[in-house]
N, C-alpha and C positions, 0 to 999 in steps of 0.2 A: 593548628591555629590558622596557619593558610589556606586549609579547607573550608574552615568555617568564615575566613572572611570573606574567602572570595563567591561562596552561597549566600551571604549576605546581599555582595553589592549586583550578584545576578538578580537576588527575587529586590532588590531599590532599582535596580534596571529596565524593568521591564516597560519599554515603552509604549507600547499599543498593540492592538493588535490591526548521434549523430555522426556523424561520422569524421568531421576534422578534428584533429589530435593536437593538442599542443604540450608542452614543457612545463614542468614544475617543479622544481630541485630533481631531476632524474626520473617524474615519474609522470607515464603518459598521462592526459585528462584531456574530457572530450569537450564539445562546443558547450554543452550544455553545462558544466562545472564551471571552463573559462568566464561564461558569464559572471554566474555568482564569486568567483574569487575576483574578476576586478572592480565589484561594489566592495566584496569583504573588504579591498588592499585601499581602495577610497577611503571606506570609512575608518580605518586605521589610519591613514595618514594625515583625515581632517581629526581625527581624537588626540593622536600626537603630539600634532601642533597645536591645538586648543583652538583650532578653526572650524567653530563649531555651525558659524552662519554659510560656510561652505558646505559642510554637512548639511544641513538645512536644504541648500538649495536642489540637491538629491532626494529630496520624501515628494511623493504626491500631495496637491492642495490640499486633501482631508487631514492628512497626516500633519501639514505645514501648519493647518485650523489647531489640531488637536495637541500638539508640541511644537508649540511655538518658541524661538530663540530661548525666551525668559525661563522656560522651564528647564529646555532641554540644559542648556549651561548647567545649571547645578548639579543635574543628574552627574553629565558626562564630569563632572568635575572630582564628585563624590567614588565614582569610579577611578578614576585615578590617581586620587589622593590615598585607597585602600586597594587598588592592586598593580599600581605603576606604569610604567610604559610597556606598548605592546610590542614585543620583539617578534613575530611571525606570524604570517599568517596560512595555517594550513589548508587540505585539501578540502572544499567543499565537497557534500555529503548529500544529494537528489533528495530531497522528500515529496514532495510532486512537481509538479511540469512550473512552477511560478513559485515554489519555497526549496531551498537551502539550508544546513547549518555546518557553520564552519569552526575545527576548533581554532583557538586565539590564544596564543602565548603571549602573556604579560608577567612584566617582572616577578610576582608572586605565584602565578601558577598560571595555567589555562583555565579558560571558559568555553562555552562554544556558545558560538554569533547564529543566532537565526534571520533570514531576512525573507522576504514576502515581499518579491516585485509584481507591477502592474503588465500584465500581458502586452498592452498596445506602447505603453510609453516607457516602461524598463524602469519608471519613478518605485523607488522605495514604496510600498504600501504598511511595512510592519518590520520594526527588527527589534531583537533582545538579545540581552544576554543570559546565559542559565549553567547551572553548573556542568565541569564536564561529563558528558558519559561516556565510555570507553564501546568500541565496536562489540557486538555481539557474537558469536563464532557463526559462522556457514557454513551446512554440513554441502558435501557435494551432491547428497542423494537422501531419502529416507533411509533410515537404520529402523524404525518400526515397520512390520508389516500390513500393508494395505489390503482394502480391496475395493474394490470399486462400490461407490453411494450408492446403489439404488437395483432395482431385480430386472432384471429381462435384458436386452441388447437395446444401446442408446449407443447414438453417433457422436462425434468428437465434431462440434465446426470451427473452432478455435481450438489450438491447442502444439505445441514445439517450440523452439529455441532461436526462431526468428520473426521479426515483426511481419513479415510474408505471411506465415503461416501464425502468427499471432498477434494480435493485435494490442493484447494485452502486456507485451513485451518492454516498451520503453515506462510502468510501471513497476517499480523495486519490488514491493514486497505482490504483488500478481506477473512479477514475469515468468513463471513456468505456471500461472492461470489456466484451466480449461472449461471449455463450453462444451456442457454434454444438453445434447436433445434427444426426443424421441421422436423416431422416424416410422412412418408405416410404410403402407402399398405408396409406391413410386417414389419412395424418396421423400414425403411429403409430411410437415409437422402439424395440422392439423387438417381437419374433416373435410369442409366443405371453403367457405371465403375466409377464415383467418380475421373475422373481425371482434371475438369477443373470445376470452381466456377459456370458456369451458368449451371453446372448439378446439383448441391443443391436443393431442395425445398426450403431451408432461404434465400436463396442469393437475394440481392436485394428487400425483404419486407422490410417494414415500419416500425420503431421502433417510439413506442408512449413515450411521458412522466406521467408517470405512476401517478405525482400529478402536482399540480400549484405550480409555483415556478418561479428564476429567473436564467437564464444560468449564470455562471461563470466561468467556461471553453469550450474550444472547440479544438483539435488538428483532423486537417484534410490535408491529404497531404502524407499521410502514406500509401504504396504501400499494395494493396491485396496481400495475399500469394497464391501459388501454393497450393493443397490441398496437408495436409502433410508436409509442411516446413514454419514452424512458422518461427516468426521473434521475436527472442528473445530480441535483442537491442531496441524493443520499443514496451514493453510490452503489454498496455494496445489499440496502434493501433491507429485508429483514435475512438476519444470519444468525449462525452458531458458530461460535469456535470454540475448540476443542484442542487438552491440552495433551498430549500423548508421553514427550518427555522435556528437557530442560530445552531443547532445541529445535521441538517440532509440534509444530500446532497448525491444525487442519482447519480450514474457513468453510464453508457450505454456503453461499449465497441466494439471493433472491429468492431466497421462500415465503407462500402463500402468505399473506395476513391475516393471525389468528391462527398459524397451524404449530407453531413451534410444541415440541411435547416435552420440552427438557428445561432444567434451572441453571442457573448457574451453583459452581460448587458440585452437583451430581455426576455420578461419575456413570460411563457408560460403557457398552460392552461394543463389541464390532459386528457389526449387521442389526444393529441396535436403530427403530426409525427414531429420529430427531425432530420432524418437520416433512411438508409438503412442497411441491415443487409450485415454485407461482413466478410473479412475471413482477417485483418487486425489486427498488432501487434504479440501475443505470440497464436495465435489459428491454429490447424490444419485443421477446415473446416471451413467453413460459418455457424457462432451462436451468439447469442445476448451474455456477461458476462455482468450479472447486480449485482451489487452491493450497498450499502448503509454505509457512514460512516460519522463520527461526523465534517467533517472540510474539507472546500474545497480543500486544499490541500496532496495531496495523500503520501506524503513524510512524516506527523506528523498526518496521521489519524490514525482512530480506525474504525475496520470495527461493524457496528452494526445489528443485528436479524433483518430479515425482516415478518412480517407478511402482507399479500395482503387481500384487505377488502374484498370483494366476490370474489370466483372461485366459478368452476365447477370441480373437480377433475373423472378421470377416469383410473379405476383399470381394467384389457380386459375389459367386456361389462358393469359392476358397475359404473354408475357415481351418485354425491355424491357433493350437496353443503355447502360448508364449507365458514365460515367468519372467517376473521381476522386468516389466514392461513399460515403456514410458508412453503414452500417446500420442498421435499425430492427430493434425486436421483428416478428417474425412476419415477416419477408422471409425468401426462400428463394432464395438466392445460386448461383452457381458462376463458374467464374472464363472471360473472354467470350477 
């Protein structure tokens, strides 16, 4: 019965849309969490006390336009009259660089708080509430067998366990992300001047699915970039993911437009192509970004270590076979 009220007064809730360490009952949290829990302990203090014009004065002007005093009062009121006062407020939970959610312990049970700050002014842009969902598991490493997307030797230029060598790092569900390209004579990702997609060497190869699994996403329809002018609005570009088991699903990013050869629902074999390699979403040239994380959806995942079951690695003329292998920046891979 407490489950079901307190799902109620989330979806009547919904209101719109580093390195220093600090203390939180016992457990470390970094700069980036301390933000979001002293809005989370705000706003818990102004719902408490039924200060809710203080609350108020924490949203940005759009926000202020859009839930105005008159509104918000009822809401927060309906909230409280069906799940009590808030006794805690736990650990905030990164979902990107400017959104949060925190669980909230109120007298009938938890919920967990979303909120969406303004980058330049730290103003509230969006918060809700929505019912809890319990963490997902993380495995430390793949337990399915890999092998690497794509045929021939391609280089790593992103890719390990710190923002140094990755940049992709301070993102949850891409922090063990990798950027694989192809390189020819000298080192060099495309032909001649690098200024149109069919000068790449990647452009247009074949990306594999690196195990057997079943597709559960597919976004295609998403315009190639210019080389040099990512597309920031939709980051990940045209992709696949693929589900392998309850706790591992492979992402394949920025593939060509119009190349995807897979549905959702179909299930796939390993070394199976999925899609072409293109220059699609947040990438400045033509590159495979492969990543691995716990949960098909990319909004509550956790990005997880990937180890590839046989390569071939090459250091200049060193090459060198390795099992159950993780990638670094500057390796130059192919599958052993």
């Amino acid at each position: 019965m407490k489950k079901n009220l307190l799902a109620a007064f989330a979806v009547l809730l919904v209101l719109c849309f580093a390195s220093t360490m600090y203390a939180q009952g016992g457990t470390a949290i970094d700069i980036a969490q301390y933000r979001f829990l002293q809005k989370a302990r705000h706003i818990g203090e102004y719902i408490n006390k039924n200060a809710y014009a203080d609350l108020e004065k924490e949203f940005d002007p759009s926000l202020q336009k859009q839930l105005p005093l008159e509104k918000l009062t009822p809401l927060l009121n309906s909230l409280i009259d069906g799940a009590g006062k808030i006794k805690n407020i736990g650990i905030p939970k990164i979902k990107w660089k400017n959104v949060a959610v925190t669980p909230v312990e109120f007298d009938s049970g938890l919920l967990d708080l979303r909120i969406d700050l303004d980058s330049t002014t730290d103003k509230i842009i969006g918060f809700y509430f929505q019912p809890h969902v319990e963490d997902l598991p993380v495995p430390d490493k793949n337990s399915t067998p890999l092998s690497l997307p794509f045929e021939g030797e391609w280089a790593v230029m992103w890719g390990g366990d710190t923002k140094e060598l990755n940049p992709h790092h301070d993102q949850k569900p891409q922090r063990f992300a990798i950027d694989f390209n192809l390189l020819q004579a000298f080192d060099k990702s495309h032909k001649t001047n690098g200024k149109t997609n069919e000068d790449y060497f990647a452009f247009g190869k074949e990306i594999l699915s690196p195990a057997d699994g079943k597709v559960v996403e597919v976004i295609d329809g998403v315009h190639d970039n210019k080389p040099f002018s990512p597309n920031q609005f939709s980051a990940l570009g045209n992709c696949v993911v693929i589900r392998h088991s309850s706790t591992e699903f492979s992402v394949l990013a920025h593939l060509q437009n119009g190349s995807t050869k897979v549905k959702v629902g179909e299930s796939v074999s390993r070394g199976q192509a999925i899609g072409l390699c293109g220059n699609s979403g947040n990438s400045s040239e033509p590159e495979l970004e492969y990543h691995l994380q716990n949960t098909g959806n990319i909004e509550d995942a956790t990005g997880i270590k990937v180890y590839f079951d046989k390569v071939t690695t090459r250091h200049r003329d060193d090459l060198k076979k390795e099992k159950n292998y993780s990638p670094l920046r500057n390796d130059k891979l192919k599958e052993d």
